[in-house]
N, C-alpha and C positions, 0 to 999 in steps of 0.2 A: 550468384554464388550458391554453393554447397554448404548449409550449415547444420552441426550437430549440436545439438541447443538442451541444456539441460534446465531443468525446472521444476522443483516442488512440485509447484501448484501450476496446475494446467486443466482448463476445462476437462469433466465436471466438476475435479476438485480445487474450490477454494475455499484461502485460511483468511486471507486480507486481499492487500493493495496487489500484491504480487502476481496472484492469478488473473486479475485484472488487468495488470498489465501485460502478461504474458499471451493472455487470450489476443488482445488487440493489435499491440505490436505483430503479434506474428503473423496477422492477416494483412496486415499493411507492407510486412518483407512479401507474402505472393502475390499481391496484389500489384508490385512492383519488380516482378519476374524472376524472386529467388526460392530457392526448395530446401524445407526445412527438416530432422527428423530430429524428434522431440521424445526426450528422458522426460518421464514424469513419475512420481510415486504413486504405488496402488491401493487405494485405500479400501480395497479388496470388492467395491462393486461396480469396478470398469474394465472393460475390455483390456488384456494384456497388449494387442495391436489393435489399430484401427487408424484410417487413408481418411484425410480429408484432402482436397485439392491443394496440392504443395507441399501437404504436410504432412509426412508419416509418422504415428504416435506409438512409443511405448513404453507400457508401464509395467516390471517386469514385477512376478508376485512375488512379494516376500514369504519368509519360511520364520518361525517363532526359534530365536535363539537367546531366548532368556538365560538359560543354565549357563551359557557359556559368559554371560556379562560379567558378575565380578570378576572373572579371567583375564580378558582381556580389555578392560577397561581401565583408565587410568584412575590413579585413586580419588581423585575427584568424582567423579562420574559416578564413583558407587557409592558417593553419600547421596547421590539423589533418590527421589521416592521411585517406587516400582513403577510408575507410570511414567515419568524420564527415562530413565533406563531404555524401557522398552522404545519410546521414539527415539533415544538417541540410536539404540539397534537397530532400528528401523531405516533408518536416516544410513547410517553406513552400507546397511546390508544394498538397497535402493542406489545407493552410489555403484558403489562395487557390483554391482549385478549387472548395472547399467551400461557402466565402461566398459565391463566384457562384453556384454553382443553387440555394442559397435564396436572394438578392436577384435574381437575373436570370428565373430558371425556378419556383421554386416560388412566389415573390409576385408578379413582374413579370406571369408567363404562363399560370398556374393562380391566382391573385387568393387565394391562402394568408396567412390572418395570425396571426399571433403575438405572444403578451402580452408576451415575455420571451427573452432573449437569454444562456445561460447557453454557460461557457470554464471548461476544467481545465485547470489548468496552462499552461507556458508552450508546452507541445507542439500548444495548440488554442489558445493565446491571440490570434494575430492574426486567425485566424478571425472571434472575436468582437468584434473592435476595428473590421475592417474589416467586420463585419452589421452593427455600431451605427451607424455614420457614414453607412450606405447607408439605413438603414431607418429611423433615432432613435428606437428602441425599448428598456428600458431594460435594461442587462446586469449580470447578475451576473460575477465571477469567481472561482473556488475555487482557493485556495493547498494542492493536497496536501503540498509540500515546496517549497525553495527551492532555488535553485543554490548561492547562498552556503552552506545551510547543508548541501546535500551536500558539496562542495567548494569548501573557503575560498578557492581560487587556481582557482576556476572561470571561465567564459567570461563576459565582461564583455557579449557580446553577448548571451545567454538572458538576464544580469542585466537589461540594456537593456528586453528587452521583457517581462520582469516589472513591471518598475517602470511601463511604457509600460500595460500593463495595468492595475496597478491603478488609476493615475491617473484612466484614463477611465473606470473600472465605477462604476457606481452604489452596486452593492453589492460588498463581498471577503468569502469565507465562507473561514474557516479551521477544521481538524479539531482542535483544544487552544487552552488559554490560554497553554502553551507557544510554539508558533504565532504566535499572537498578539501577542507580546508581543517575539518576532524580528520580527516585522513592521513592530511601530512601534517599536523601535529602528533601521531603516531610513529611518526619516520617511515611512512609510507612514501615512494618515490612520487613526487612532484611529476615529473615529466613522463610517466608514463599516464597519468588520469586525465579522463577527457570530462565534461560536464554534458551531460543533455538531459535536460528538463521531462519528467513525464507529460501525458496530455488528456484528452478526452474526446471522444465522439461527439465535437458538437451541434450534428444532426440529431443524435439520440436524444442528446440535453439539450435539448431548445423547448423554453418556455411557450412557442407559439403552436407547439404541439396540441395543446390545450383548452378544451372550451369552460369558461368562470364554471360556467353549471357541473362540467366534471371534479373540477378543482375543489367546489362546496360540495358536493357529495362524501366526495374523499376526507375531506373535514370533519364534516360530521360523522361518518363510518369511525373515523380515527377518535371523535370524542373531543375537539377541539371547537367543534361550532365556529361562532364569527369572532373568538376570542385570539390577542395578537397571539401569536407563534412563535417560539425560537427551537429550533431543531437540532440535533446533536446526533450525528450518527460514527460508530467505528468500534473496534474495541473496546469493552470495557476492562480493561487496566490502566491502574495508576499512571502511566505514561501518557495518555490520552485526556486523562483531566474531565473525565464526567464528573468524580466529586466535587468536584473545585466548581463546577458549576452548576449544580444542585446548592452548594454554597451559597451562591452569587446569587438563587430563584430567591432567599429569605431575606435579600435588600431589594431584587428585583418587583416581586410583589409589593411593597409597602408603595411603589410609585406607580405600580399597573395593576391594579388587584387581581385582573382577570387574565391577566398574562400565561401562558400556557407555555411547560417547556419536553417536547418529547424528543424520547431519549431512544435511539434503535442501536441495536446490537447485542454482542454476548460477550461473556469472559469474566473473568475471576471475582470481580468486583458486583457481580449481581445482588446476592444478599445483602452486603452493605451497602449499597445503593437504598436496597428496600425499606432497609432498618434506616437510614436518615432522614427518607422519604416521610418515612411515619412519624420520627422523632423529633423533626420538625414543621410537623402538622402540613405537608404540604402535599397531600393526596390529592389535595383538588387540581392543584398545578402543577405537579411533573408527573407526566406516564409516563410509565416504564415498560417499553414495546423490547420484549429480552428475545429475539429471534435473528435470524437472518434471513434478511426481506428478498424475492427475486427483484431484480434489475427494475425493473420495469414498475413495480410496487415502488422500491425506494426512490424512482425518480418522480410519482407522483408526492408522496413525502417532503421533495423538495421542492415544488411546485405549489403544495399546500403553506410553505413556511413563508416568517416574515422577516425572519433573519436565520443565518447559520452562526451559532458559535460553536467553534475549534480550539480549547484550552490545552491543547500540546504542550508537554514539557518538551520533549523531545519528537520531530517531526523530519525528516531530511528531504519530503516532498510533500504528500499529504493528498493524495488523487481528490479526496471527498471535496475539499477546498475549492477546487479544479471544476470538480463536478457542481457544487453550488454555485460559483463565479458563468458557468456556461449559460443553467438555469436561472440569470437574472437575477441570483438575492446578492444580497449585502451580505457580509461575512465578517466576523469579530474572531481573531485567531491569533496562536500563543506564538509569541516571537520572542522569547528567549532561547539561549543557548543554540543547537543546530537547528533550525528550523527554514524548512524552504516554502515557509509560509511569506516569509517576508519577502521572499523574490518573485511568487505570486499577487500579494496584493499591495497596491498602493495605497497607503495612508489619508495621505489628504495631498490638495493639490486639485488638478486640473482633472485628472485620472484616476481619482479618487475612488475608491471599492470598497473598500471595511476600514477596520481600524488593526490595530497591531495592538496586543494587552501581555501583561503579565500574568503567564497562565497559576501562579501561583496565590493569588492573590484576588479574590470574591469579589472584594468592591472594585477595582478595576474593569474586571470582567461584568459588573450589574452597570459601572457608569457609561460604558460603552456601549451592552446593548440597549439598553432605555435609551440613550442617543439616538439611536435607529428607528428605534421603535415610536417614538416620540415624534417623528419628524418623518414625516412620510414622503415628503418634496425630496429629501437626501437619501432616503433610502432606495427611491426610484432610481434616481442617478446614481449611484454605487450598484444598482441592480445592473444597468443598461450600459454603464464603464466597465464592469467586468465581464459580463460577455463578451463584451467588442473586444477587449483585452487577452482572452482565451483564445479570440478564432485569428486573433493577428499572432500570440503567443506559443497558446499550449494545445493545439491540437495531436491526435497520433500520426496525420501524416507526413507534423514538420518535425513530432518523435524521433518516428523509423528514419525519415532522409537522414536527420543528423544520427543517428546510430550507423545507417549504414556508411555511411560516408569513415569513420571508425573502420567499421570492416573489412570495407576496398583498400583503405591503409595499409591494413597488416595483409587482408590476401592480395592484396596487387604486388606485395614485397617490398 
């Protein structure tokens, strides 16, 4: 198949999960004999084109049209701060730029065709609204997350063109049954969404990568010595529950003194992070590692830990989870509300892998990792169940089949 694939975030730029996914899945469509060309935004220090094998990339420049925002924005939109604005400008302009040179320039002028018309999210989604209507070719859309269910009291205009989205797609691919199922509680059409689970490299993520002596080093480097570990990596926003688990180190230490909890990532929540760090004297035991680590760094990270907790309020897959369960840990993660945390790890039982907690709630999340941590026979096994659990489950190249399998539906007709 012929696909025009639209995406935020696409190597070199990534915001989260997305570009992550976008990077891998799309090596796994040519890897399995299909050619892709890829919309992505330019966040002005990459190549407007550039050819990897299968895959043609472009990110087309944007031009500064601030003056004209309150104009043409809806009046929502202009109560945002000036640094909204300009990404929501940004965000259209990238759409609309993008749908013209494959409707105008790469079909109109180079006689380029394509089976299939695929949108992530609502950050590429008029892209793809406006290649359908130009071309009538048929369009998938994928739901990573929703507005509503990152924030309830979110922008009624992203909502607008979610909805505006799915109506027109052919197909809606969503990452859970979680997912799913906020979906069509929206009055999202039921029969047109398909489920397929994200996945991971788990050749990349294999703990046997590894030699002890590298793993202590990286420890030490990190400032963690031979003290237990709990690791926390992703955004920091309130959705992701770093606080809530900063919380949970002030019952955690009183049963592990030396307990260690490092925290990687960036976002809004930095400073107050800082400030409770201090406020409740616990400098010794939680860093705060505020960056974005290469690949390769972060997977040492999880090779150095003794458990992973994931306090998600709101999760609809959760890659990091995926990525710990590959590397052998045990994993303690928020299972309320949508979370496709729960359809990755098994509670207890035979197949047992973490636990399931209330990401709202400290002592929950301190009684559950001291569990782990306490008991190193159980943590072993929940290490060595989730792996095996990943490479029979959530890999990317049982991903891509079942996506592609999706897309031979609608381009087969």
């Amino acid at each position: 198949m012929k696909i025009a694939y639209f995406v935020d975030e696409f190597p070199p730029f990534f915001r989260g999960g997305l570009g992550t996914y976008a990077d891998e899945i799309s090596r796994q469509f040519v890897r399995k004999g299909h050619s892709l060309t890829v919309f992505s935004r330019n966040t002005g220090s990459a190549p407007t084109s550039e050819t990897r094998p299968g895959i043609d990339i472009h990110r087309p420049n944007l031009i500064n049209i601030s003056d004209i925002i309150p104009v043409i924005n809806p009046e929502e939109i202009r109560m945002w701060d000036g640094n909204g604005q300009n990404f929501f400008a940004e965000t259209i302009l990238y759409n609309l730029l993008s749908a013209s040179k494959l409707v105008n320039y790469l079909v109109a002028k180079e006689n380029r065709q394509y089976d299939l018309l695929v949108s992530h999210d609502w950050l590429a989604a008029l892209a793809g609204i406006t290649a359908k209507r130009n071309l009538q070719k048929p369009f998938v859309f994928h739901f990573h997350s929703t507005e509503q269910g990152r924030n309830p009291s979110g922008s009624p205009t992203i909502k607008d063109i979610e909805r505006l989205s799915a109506t027109i797609a052919d197909r809606i691919v969503t990452v859970s049954y979680a997912m799913r199922d906020e979906l069509v509680s929206f009055g999202y059409s039921e029969q047109k969404i398909r489920v397929i689970h994200n996945g991971v490299d788990e050749k990349k993520y294999d703990p046997a990568r590894f030699l002890p002596r590298e793993i202590e080093a990286f420890r030490e480097k990190i400032g963690v010595g031979h003290s237990p570990v709990i690791f926390f990596v992703g955004r920091l926003t309130w959705v992701k529950g770093a606080d809530t688990l900063v919380r949970a180190m002030i019952h955690i230490v009183k049963e592990i003194p030396d307990a260690k909890l490092v925290i990687l990532g960036v976002g809004d929540m930095e400073q107050m992070l800082t400030h409770m760090v201090h406020n409740h004297h616990l400098e010794e035991n939680v860093l705060l590692h505020f960056r974005m680590a290469p690949e390769e760094e972060r997977i040492l990270y999880y090779a150095a830990a003794d458990v992973v907790v994931l306090p998600s309020k709101y999760e609809p897959f959760g890659i990091v989870c995926t990525e710990a369960m590959s590397m052998g840990k045990p994993v303690v993660v928020g299972a309320r509300g949508t979370s496709g945390f729960r359809e990755q790890v098994i509670p207890a039982g035979e197949g047992i892998c973490g636990y399931h907690i209330n990401p709202y709630d400290p002592l929950d999340i301190a009684k559950f990792t001291i569990g782990i941590l306490k008991h190193r026979d159980l943590a072993e096994t929940m290490g060595r169940n989730g792996r095996s659990r990943v490479i029979e489950h959530f890999t990317w190249d049982t991903a891509a089949e079942n996506t592609l399998r999706v897309y031979r539906e609608l381009a087969d007709g």
